[in-house]
DRENDO-1510 file (C-alpha; in Angstrom, 1 decimal, always signed):
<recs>
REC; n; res; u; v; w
REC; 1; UNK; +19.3; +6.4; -23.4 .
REC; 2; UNK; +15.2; +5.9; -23.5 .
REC; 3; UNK; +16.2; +2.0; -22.6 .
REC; 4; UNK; +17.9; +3.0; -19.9 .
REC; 5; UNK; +15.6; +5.4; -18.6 .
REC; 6; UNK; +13.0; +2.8; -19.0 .
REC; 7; UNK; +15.3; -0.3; -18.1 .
REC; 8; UNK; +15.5; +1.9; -13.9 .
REC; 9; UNK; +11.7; +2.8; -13.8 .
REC; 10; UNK; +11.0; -0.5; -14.0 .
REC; 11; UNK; +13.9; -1.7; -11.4 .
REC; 12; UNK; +12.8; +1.4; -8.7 .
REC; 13; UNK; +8.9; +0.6; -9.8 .
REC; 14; UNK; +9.6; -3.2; -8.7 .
REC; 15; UNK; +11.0; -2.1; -5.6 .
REC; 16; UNK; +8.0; +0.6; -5.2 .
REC; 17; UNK; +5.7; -2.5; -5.9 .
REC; 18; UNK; +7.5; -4.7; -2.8 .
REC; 19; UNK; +7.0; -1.8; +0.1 .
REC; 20; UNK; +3.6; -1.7; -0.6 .
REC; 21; UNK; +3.7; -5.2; +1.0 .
REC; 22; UNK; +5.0; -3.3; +4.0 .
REC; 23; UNK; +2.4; -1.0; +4.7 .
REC; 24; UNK; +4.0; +1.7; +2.8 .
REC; 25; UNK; +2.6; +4.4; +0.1 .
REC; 26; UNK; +4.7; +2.3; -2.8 .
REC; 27; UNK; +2.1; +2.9; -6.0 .
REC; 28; UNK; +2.3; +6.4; -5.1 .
REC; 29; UNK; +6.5; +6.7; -4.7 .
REC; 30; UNK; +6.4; +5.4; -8.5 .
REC; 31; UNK; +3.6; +7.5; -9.6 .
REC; 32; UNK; +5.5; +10.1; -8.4 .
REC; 33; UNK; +8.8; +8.6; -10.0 .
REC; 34; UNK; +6.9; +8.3; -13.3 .
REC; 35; UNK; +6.0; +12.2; -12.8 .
REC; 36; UNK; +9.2; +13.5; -12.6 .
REC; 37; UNK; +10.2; +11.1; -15.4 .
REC; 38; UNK; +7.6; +12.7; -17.5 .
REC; 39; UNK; +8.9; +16.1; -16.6 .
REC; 40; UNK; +12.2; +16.1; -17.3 .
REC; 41; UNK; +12.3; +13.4; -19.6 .
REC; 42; UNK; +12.9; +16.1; -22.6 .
REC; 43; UNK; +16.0; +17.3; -20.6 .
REC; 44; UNK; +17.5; +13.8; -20.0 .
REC; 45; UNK; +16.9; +13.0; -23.4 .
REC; 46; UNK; +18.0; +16.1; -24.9 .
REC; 47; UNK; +15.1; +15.8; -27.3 .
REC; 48; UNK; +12.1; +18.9; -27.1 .
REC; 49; UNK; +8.8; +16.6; -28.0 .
REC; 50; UNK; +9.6; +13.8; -25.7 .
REC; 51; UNK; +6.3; +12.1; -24.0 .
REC; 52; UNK; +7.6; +9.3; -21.8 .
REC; 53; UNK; +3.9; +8.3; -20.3 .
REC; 54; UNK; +1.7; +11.3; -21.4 .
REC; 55; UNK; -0.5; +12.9; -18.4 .
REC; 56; UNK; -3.8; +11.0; -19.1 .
REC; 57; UNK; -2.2; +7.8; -18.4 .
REC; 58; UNK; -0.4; +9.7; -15.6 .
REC; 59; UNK; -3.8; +10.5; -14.1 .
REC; 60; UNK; -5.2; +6.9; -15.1 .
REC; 61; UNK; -2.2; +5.7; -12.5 .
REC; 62; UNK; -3.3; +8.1; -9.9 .
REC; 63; UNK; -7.3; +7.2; -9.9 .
REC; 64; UNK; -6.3; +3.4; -9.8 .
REC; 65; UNK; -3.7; +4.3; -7.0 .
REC; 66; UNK; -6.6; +5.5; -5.3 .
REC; 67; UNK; -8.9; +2.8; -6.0 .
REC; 68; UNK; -5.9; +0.3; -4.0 .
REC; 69; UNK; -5.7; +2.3; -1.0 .
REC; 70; UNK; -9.6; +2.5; -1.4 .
REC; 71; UNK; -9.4; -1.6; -1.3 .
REC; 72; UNK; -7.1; -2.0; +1.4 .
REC; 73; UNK; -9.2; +0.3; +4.0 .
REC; 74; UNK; -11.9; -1.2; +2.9 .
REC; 75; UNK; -11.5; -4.9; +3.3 .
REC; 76; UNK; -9.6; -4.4; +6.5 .
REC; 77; UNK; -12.8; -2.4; +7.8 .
REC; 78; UNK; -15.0; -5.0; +6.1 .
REC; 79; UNK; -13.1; -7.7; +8.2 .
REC; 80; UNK; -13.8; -6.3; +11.4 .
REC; 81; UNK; -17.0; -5.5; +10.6 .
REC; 82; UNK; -17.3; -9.4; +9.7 .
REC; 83; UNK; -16.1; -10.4; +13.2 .
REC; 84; UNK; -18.6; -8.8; +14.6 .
REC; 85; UNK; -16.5; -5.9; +15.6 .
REC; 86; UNK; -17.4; -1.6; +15.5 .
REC; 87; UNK; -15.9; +1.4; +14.2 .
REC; 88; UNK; -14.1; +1.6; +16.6 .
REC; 89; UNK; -12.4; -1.6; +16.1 .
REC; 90; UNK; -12.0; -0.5; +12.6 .
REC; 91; UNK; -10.6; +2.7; +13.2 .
REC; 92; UNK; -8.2; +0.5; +15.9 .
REC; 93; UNK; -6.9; -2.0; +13.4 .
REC; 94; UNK; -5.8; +1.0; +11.2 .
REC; 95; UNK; -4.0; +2.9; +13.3 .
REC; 96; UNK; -2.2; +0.0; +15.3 .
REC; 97; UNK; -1.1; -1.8; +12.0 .
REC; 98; UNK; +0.5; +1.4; +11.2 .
REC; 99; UNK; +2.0; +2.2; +15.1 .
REC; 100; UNK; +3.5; -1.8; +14.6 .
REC; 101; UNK; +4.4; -1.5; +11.6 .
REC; 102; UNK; +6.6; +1.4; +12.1 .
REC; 103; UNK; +7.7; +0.3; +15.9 .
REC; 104; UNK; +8.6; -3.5; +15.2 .
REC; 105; UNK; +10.2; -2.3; +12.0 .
REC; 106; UNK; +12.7; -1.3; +14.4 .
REC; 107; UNK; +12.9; -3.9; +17.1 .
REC; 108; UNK; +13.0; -7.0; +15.2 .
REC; 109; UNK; +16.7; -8.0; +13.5 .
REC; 110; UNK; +15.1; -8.5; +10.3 .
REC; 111; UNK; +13.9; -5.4; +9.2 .
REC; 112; UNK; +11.1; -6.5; +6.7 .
REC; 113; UNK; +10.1; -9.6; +8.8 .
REC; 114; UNK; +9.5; -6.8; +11.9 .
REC; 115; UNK; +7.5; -4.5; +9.3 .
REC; 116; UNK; +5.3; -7.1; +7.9 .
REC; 117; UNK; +4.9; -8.8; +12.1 .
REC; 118; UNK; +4.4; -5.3; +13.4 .
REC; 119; UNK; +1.5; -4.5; +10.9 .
REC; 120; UNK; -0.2; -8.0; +11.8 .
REC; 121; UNK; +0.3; -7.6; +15.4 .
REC; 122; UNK; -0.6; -3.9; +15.5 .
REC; 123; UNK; -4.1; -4.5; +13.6 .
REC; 124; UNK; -5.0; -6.8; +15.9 .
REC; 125; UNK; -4.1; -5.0; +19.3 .
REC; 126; UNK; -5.7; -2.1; +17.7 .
REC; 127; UNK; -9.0; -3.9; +16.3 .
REC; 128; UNK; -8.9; -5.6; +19.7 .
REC; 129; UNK; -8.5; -2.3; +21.9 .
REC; 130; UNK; -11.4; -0.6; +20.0 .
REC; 131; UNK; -13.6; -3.1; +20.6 .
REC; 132; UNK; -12.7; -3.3; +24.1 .
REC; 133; UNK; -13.1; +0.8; +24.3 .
REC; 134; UNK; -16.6; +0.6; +22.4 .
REC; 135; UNK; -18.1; -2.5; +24.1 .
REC; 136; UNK; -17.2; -2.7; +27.3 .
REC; 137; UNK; -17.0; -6.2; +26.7 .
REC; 138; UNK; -14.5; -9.0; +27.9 .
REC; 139; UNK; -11.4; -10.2; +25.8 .
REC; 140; UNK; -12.4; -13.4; +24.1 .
REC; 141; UNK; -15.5; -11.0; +23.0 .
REC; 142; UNK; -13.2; -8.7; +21.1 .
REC; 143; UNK; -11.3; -11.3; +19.6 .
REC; 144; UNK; -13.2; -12.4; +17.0 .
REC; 145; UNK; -13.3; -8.9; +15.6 .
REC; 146; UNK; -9.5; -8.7; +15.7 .
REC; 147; UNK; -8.9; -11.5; +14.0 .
REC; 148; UNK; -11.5; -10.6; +10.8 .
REC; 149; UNK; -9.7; -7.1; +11.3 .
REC; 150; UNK; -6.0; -8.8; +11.0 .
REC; 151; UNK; -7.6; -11.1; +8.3 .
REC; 152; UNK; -9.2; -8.0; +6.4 .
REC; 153; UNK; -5.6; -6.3; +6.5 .
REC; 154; UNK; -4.0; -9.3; +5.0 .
REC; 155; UNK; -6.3; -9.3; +2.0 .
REC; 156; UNK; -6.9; -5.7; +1.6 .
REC; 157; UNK; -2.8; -5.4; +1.1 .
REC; 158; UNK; -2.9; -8.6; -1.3 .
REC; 159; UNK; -5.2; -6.1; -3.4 .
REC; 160; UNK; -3.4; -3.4; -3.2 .
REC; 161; UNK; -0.1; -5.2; -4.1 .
REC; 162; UNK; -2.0; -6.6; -7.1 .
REC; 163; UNK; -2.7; -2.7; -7.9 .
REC; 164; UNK; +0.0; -1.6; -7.5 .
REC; 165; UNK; +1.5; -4.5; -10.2 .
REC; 166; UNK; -1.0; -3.3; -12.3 .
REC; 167; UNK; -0.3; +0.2; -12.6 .
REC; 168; UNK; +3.4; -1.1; -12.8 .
REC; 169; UNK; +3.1; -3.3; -15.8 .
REC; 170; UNK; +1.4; -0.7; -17.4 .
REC; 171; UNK; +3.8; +2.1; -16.5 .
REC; 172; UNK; +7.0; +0.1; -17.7 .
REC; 173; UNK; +4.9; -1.2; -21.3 .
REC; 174; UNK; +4.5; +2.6; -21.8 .
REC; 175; UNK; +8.3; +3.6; -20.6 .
REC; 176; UNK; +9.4; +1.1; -22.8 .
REC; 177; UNK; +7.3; +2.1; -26.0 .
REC; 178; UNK; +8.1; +5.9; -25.7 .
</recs>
């Protein structure tokens, strides 16, 4: 029954790992997954002194989960700020990759092609109207910006994805050695 247990966190984990890749809060869905598991795994298992991932590794998860979002935020602000571009342009390119990530999600056939478009498209309009908004300036001005922003975004979810694998592999190793 451990196996088994073990065998489906790592399945649902996997998936968890794939939607951070969207723009959404994956690492945390399967820390939370591995939370409950810990809490209830003495009830599934019918067993009284069962420790499936123990709750220092448990919080190990959480501070590394925090250290990915803490990439991602900052290499997409880093990006704008490389353009050339504001906080406000920062502050843009977060919001709109999450408004076009959750609106093209929707509009495009393909549901994870329009997720993974609409976060793209949606940090640059937003990177592009804060610097707009801040500057004053003209278009091909604020352009530059957007694109580090968009660019920024792009490698800040690469490093949370590789997080996010991380605390993964290391979640299923322990699942699996309970």
């Amino acid at each position: 029954m451990l196996y088994a247990l073990a065998a489906g966190f790592a399945l649902f984990g996997l998936l968890c790992v794939a939607t951070v890749a969207l723009g959404l809060p994956g690492t945390w869905m399967m820390l939370g997954l591995a939370v409950v598991l810990e809490l209830t795994d003495h009830t599934l298992l019918g067993q009284a002194e069962v420790v499936t991932f123990g709750w220092w590794l448990l919080g190990g998860m959480a501070v590394l989960a925090l250290v990915g979002e803490g990439i991602e935020v900052l290499v997409g602000a880093l990006g704008a700020k490389q353009g050339g571009g504001g906080g406000t342009a920062m502050v843009g390119s977060f919001v709109g990759g999450l408004l076009g990530g959750l609106l093209l999600t929707f509009t495009l056939p393909i549901p994870v092609v329009g997720t993974l478009t609409g976060v793209l498209v949606g940090t640059f309009l937003g990177a592009l109207a804060g610097e707009l908004h801040q500057t004053r300036g003209t278009v091909k001005e604020a352009v530059k910006p957007a694109i580090g922003a968009t660019l920024g975004r792009v490698l800040g979810t690469v490093g949370k994805v590789g997080v996010g694998l991380a605390a993964w592999g290391t979640l299923t190793v322990a699942a699996f050695v309970a």
